[in-house]
FITORKE-150995 format. One record per atom (N, C-alpha, C): residue number from 1; residue in one letter; atom name; y, x, z. Coordinates in Angstrom, 1 decimal, decimal comma, m for minus. Layout:
# residues N
   seq   type   atom       yy       xx       zz
   NUM      a     CA        Y        X        Z
...
***
This chain:
# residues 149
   seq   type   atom       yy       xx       zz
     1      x      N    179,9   m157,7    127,6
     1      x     CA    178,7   m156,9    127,9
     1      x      C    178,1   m157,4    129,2
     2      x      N    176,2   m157,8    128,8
     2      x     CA    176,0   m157,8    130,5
     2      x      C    175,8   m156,5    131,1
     3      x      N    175,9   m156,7    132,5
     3      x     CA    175,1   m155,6    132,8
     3      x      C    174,0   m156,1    133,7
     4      x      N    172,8   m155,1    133,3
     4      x     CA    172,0   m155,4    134,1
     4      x      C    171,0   m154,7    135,2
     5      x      N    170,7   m155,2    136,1
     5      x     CA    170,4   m154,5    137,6
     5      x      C    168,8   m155,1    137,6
     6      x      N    168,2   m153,7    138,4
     6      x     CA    166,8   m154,2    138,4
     6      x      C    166,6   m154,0    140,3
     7      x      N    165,8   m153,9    140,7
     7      x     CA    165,1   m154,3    142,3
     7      x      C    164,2   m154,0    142,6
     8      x      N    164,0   m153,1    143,5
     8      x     CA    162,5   m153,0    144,2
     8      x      C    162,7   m152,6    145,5
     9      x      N    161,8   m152,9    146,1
     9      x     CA    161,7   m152,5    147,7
     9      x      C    160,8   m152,9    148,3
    10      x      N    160,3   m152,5    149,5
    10      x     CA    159,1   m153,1    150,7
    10      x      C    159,4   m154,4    150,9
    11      x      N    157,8   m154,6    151,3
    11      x     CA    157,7   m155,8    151,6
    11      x      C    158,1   m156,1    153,3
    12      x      N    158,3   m154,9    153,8
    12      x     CA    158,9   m155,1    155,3
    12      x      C    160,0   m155,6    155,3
    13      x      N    161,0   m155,6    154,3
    13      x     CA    162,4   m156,0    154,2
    13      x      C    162,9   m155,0    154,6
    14      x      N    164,6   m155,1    154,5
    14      x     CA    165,2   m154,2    154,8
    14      x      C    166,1   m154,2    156,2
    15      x      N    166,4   m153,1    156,6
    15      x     CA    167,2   m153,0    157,8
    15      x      C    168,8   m153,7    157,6
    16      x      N    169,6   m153,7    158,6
    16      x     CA    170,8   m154,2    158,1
    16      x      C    171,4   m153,1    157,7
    17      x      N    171,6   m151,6    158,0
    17      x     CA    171,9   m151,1    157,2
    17      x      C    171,9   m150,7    155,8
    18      x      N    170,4   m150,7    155,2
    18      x     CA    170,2   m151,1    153,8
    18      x      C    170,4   m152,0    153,0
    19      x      N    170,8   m153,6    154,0
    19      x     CA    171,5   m154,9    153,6
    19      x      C    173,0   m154,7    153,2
    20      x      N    173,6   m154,1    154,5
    20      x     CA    175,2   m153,7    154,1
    20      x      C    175,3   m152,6    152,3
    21      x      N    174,2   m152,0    152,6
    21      x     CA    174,6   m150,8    151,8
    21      x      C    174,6   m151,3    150,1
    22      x      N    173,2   m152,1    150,3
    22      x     CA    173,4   m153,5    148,6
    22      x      C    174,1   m154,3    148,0
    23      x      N    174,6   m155,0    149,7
    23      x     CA    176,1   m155,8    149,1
    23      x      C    177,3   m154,9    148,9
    24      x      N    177,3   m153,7    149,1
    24      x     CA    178,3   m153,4    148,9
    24      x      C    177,8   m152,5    147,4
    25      x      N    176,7   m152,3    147,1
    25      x     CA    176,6   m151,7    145,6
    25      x      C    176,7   m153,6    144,7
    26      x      N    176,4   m154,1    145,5
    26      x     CA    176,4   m155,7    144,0
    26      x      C    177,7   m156,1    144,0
    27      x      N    178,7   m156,2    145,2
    27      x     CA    180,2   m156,5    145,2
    27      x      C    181,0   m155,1    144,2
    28      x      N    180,5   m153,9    143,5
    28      x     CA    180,9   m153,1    142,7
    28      x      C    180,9   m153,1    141,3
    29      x      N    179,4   m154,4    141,7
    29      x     CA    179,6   m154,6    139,8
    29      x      C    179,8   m155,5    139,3
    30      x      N    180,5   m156,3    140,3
    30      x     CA    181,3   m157,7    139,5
    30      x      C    181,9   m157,5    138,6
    31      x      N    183,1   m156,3    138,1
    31      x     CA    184,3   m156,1    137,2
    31      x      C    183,4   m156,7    135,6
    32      x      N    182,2   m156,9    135,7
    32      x     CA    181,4   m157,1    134,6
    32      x      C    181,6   m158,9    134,2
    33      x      N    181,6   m159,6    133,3
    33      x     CA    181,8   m161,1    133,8
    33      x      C    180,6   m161,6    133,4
    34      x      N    179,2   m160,8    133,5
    34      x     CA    178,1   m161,4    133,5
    34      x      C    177,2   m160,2    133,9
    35      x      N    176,8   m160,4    135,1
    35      x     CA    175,6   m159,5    135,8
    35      x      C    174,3   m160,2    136,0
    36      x      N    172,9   m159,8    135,4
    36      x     CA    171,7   m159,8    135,8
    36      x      C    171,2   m159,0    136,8
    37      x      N    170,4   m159,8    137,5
    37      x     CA    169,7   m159,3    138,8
    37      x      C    168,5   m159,8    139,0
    38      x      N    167,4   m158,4    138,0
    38      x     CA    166,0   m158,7    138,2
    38      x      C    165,4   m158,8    139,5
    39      x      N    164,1   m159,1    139,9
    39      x     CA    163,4   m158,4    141,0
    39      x      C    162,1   m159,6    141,0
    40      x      N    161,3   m158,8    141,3
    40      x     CA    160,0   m159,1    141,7
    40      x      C    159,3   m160,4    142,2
    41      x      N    160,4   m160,5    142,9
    41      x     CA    160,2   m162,7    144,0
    41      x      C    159,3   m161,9    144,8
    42      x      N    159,0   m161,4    145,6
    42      x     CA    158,6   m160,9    146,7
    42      x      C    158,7   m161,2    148,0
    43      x      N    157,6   m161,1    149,2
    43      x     CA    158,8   m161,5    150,3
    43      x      C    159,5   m160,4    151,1
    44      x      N    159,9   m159,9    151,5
    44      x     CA    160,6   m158,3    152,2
    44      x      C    161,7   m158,5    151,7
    45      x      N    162,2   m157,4    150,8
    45      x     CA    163,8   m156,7    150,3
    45      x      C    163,7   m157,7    149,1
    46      x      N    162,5   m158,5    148,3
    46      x     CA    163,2   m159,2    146,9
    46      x      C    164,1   m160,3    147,4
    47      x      N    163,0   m161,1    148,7
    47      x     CA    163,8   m162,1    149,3
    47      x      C    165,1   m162,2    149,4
    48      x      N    165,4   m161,0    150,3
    48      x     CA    166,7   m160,8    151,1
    48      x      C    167,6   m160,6    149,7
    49      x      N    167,6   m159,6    149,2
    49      x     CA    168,3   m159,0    147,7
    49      x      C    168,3   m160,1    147,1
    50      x      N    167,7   m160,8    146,9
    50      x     CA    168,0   m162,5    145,7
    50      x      C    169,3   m163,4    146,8
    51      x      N    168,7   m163,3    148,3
    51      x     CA    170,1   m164,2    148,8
    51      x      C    171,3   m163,5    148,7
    52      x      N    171,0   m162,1    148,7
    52      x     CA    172,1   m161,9    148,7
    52      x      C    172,9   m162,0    147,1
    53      x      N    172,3   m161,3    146,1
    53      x     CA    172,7   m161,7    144,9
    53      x      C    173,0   m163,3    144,9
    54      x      N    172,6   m164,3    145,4
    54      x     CA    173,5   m165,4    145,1
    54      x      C    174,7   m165,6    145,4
    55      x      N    174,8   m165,0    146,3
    55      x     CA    176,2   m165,3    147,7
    55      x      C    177,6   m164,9    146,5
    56      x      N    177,0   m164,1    145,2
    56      x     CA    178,0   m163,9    144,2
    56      x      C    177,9   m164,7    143,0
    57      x      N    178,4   m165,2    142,7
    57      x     CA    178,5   m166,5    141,4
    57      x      C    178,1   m165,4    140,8
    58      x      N    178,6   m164,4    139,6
    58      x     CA    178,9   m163,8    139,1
    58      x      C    177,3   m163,1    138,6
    59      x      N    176,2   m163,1    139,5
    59      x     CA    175,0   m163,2    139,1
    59      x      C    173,8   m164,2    138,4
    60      x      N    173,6   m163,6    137,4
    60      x     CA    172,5   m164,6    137,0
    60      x      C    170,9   m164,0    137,1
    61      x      N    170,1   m164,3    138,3
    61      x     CA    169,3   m163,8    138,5
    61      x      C    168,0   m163,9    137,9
    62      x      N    167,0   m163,1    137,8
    62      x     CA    166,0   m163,2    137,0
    62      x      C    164,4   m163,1    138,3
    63      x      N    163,7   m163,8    137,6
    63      x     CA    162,7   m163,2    138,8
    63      x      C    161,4   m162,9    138,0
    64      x      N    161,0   m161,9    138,5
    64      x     CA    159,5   m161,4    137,9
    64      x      C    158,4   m161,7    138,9
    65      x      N    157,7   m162,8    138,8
    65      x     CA    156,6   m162,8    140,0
    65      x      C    155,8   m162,3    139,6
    66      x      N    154,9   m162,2    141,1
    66      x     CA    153,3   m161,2    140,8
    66      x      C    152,1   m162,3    140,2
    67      x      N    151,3   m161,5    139,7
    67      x     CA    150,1   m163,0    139,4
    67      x      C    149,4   m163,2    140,7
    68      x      N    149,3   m162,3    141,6
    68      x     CA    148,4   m162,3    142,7
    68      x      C    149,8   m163,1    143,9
    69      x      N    149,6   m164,0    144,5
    69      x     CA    150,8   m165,0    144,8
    69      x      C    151,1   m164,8    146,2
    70      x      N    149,8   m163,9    146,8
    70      x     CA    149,4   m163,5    148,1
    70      x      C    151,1   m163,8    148,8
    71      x      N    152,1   m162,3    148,2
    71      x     CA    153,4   m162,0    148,8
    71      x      C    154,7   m162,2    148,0
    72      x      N    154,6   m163,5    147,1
    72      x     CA    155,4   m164,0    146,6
    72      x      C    155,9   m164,5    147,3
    73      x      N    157,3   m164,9    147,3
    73      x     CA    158,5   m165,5    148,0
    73      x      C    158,6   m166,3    147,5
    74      x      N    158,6   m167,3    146,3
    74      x     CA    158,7   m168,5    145,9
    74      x      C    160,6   m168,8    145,7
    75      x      N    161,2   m167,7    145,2
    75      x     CA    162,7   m167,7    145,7
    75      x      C    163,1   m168,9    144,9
    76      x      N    164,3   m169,6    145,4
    76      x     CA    164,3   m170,7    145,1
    76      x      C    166,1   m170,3    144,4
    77      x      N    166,8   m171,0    142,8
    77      x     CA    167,3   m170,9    142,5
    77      x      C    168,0   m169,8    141,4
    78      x      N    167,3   m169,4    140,9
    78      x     CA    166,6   m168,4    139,9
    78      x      C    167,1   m169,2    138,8
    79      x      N    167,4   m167,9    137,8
    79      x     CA    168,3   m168,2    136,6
    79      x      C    167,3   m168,5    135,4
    80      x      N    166,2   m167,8    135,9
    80      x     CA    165,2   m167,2    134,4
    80      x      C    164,0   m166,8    135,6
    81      x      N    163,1   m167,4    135,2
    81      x     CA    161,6   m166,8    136,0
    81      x      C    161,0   m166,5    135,0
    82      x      N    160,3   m165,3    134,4
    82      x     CA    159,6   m164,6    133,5
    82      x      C    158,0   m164,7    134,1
    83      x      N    157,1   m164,7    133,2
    83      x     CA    155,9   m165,2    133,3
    83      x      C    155,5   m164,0    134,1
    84      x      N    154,5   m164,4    135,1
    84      x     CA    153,5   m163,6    136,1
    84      x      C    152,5   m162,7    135,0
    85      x      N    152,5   m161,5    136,1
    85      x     CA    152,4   m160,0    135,6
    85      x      C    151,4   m159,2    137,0
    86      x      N    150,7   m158,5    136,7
    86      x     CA    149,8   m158,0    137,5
    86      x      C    151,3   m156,8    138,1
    87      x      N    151,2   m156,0    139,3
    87      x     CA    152,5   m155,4    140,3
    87      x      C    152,8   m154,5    139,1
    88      x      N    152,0   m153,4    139,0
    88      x     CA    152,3   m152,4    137,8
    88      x      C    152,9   m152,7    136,9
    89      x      N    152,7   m153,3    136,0
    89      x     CA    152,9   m154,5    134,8
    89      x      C    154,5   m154,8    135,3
    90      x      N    154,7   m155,4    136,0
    90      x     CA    156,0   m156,4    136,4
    90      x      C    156,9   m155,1    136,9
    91      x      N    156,6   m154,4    137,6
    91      x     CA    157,9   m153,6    138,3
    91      x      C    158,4   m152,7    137,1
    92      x      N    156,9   m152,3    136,1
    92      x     CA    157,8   m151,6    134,6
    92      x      C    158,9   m152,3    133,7
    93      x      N    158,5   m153,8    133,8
    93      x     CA    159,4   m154,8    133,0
    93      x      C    160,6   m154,7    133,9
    94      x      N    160,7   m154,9    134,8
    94      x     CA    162,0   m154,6    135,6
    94      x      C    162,9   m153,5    135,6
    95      x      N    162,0   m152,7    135,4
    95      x     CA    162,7   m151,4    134,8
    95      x      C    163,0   m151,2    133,7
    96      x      N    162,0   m151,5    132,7
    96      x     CA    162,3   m151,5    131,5
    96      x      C    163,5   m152,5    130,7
    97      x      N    163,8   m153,7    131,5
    97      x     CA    164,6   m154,6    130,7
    97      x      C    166,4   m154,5    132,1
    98      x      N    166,2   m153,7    132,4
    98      x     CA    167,3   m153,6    133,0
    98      x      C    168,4   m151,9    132,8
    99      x      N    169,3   m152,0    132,8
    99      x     CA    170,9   m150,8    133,2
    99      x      C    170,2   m149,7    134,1
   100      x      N    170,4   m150,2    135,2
   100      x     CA    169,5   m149,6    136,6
   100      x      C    168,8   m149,6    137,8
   101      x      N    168,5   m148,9    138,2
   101      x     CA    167,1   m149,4    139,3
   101      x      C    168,4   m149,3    140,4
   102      x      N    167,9   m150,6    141,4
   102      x     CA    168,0   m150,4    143,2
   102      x      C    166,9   m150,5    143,9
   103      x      N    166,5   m149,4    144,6
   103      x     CA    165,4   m149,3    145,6
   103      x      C    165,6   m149,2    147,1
   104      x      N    165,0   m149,9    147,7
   104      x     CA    165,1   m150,0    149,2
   104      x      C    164,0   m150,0    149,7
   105      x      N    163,6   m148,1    150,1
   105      x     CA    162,0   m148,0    150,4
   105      x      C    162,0   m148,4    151,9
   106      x      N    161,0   m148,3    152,4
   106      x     CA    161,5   m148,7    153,9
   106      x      C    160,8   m147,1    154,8
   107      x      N    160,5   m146,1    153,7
   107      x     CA    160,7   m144,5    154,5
   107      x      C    161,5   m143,7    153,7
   108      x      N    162,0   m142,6    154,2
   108      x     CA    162,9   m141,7    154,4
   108      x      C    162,1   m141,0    153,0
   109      x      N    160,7   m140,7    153,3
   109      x     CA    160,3   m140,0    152,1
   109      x      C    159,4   m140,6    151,3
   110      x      N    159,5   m139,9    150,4
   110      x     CA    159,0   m140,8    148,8
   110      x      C    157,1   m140,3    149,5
   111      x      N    156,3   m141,8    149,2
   111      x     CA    155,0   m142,2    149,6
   111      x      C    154,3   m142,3    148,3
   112      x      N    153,1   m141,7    148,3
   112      x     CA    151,8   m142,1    147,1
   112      x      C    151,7   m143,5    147,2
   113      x      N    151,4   m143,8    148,4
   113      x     CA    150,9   m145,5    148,3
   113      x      C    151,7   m146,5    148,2
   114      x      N    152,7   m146,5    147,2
   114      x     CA    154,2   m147,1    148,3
   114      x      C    154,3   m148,2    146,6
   115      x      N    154,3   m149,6    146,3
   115      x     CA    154,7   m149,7    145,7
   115      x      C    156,2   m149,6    144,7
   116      x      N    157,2   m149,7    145,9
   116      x     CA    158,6   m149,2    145,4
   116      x      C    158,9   m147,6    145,0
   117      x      N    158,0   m146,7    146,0
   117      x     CA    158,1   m145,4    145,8
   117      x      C    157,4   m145,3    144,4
   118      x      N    156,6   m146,0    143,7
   118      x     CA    155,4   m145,9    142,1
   118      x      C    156,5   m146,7    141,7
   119      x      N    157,8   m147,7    141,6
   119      x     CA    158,6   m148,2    141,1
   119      x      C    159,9   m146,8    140,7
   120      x      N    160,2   m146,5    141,8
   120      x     CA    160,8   m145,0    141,3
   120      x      C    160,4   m144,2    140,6
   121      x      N    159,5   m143,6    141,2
   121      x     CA    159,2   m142,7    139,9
   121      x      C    158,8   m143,1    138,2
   122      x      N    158,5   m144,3    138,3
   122      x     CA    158,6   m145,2    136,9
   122      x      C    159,9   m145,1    136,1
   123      x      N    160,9   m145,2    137,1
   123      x     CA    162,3   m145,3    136,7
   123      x      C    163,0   m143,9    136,2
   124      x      N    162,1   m143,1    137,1
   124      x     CA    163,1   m141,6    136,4
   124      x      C    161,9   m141,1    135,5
   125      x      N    160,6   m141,8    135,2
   125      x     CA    160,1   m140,7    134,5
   125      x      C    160,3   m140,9    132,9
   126      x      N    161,4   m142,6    133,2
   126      x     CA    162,0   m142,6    131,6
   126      x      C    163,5   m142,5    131,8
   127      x      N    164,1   m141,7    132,3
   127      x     CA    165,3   m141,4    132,6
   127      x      C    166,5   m142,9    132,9
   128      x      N    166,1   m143,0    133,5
   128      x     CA    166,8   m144,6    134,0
   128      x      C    167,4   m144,5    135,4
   129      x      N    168,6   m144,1    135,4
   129      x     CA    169,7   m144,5    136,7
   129      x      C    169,3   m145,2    137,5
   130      x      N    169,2   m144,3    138,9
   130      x     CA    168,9   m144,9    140,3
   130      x      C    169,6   m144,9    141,4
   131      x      N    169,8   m146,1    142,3
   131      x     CA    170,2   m146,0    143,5
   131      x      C    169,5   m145,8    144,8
   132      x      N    168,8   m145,2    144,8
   132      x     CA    168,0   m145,5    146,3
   132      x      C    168,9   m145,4    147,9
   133      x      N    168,7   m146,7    148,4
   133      x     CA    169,3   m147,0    150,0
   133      x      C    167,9   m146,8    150,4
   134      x      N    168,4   m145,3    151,5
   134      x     CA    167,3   m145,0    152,5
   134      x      C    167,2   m146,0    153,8
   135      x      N    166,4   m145,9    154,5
   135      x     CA    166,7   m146,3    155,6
   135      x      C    167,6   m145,9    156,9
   136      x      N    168,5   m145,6    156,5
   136      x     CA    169,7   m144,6    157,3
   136      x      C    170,7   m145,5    156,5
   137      x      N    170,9   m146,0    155,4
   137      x     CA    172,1   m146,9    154,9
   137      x      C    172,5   m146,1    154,0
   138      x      N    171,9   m144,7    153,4
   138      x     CA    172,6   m143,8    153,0
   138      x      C    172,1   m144,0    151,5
   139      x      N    172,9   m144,2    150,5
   139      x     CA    172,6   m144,3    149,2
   139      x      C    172,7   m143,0    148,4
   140      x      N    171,4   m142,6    147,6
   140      x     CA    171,0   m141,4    147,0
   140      x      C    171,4   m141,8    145,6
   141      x      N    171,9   m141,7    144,4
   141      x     CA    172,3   m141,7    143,3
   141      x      C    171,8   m140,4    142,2
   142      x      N    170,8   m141,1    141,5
   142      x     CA    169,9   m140,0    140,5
   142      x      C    170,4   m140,7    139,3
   143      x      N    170,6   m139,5    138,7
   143      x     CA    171,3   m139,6    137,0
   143      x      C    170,0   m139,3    136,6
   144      x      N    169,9   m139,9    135,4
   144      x     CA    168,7   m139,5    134,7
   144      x      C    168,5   m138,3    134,4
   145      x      N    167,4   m137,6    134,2
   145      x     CA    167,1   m136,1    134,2
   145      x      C    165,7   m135,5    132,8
   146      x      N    165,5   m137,0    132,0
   146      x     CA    165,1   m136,5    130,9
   146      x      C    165,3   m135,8    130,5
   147      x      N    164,7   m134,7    129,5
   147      x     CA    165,3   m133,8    129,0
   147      x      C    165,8   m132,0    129,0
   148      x      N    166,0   m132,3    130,5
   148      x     CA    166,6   m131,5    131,0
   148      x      C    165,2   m130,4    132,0
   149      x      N    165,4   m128,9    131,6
   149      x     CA    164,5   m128,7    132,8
   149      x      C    165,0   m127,8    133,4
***
C-alpha cells in the first residue's frame, strides 16, 4: 500500500521548530515501503519540506507547480512533476490525490488571506486528515469531521 502525504505552507518558510516537528511526522511514516510526498514547488515550507523529504529514500516525491512561476522553487530531484495549475487549482489536487494534509502556517491563527490557511480549510471541508505544525512546533491533529454536527 502507498501512502500518501500532501503539503502546504508559507512562503516565509518555516521556523526550526516547525522543521523538527515534520521530520519527525515524515520519519513516522516510513513503516510504509512506499511513501508519496506531494507539494506545491514553492519557495518557503515546499522548498525546505521537499529537502527534507529527500533526506529519506523511502519517499517518492511529487511536485505540483504553480503556472504563475513568480514563487516557484524549481525543486530539483522530484519523482513526478504534474502539469502547472493556477494556486487554487493545484493545492485542491494535493489534497485531493493525497492520505493527508501537512500544513505549516506561519500564524498561530487561521487567516482569510493566507494561502495554506484556504489549503486547510479545503482539506476539512472534504473530511481529509490533518496535521497542522503551528508556529510554536506544536502539532494540531484534526480527524475528519464530515458528517458529523
Amino acid at each position: 500500500m502507498i501512502r500518501k502525504i500532501g503539503f502546504t505552507g508559507s512562503r516565509a518558510g518555516m521556523n526550526t521548530a516547525q522543521m523538527r516537528a515534520l521530520n519527525y511526522l515524515l520519519s513516522r511514516n516510513l513503516q510504509h515501503p512506499v511513501t508519496d510526498f506531494h507539494h506545491g514547488d514553492c519557495v518557503g515550507s515546499d522548498a525546505q519540506a521537499h529537502e527534507l523529504a529527500r533526506t529519506w529514500p523511502a519517499y517518492r516525491i511529487h511536485l505540483h507547480p504553480p503556472k504563475n512561476n513568480r514563487y516557484r522553487a524549481h525543486c530539483e530531484g522530484a519523482h513526478i512533476t504534474h502539469l502547472a495549475e493556477d494556486y487554487i487549482v493545484r493545492n485542491h489536487h494535493i489534497v485531493d490525490q493525497t492520505d493527508f494534509l501537512i500544513a505549516t502556517p506561519d500564524t498561530l491563527l487561521e487567516q482569510a488571506r493566507s494561502g495554506t490557511w484556504a489549503t486547510v480549510r479545503y482539506a476539512e471541508s472534504i473530511g481529509k486528515r490533518l496535521h497542522i505544525i503551528l508556529p510554536t512546533g506544536t502539532v494540531v491533529t484534526e480527524v475528519p469531521r464530515v458528517g458529523f454536527i
